[in-house]
N, C-alpha and C positions, 0 to 999 in steps of 0.2 A: 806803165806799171813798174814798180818798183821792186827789186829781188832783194828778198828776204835774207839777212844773216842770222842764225839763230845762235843764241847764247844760251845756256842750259849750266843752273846752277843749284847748289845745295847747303844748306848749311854757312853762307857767306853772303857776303854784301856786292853788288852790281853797284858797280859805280860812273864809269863810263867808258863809251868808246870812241878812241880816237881814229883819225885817217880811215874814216870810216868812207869809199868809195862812192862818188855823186852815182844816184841812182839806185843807191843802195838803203834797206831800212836794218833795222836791230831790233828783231823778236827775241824778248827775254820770257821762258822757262824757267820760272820759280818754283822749282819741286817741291819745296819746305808749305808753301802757300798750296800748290794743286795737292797736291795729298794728306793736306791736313785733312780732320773731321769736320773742321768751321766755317773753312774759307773756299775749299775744292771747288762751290760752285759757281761763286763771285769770279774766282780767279778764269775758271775754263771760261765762263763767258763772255770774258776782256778779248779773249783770241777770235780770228776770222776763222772763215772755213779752210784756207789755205794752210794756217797755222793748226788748226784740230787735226789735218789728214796730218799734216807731217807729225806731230806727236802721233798718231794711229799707227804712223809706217814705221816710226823708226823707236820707239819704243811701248810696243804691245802691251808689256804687262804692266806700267803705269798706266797705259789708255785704260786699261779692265779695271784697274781699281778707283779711277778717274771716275770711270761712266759705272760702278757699285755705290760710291758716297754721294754723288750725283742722285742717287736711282732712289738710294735710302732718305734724302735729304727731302726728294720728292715726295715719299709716301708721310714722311713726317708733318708736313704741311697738311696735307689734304686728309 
């Protein structure tokens, strides 16, 4: 299993990462894309369950408005 480094950005371009450690992955958090209106749910479901808790743990109130446009997206459909 490979250990997660998580990159977390806003407003900017991901480009790449270097000497990035054997055994090691690079989870990119694109906040601009998870809390848009359009894209929130396309985006959250690119991520594993490992990657949802850690945005759950370590930034709550993004997760709240993640899993609201989530919720609203849903009703819209159905």
């Amino acid at each position: 299993m490979k250990i997660k480094i998580y990159v977390s950005i806003s407003g900017g371009c991901y480009r790449e990462a270097k000497n990035v450690p054997t055994g090691h992955e690079i989870e990119v958090i694109d906040w601009d894309n998870l809390l848009s209106e359009d894209d929130s749910v396309e985006e959250w479901n690119q991520f594993d369950a490992e990657a949802k808790q850690f945005i759950k743990n370590n930034y709550p109130k993004e997760h709240e408005l993640i899993r609201q446009r989530i919720q609203a997206r849903t009703r819209i459909k159905n």
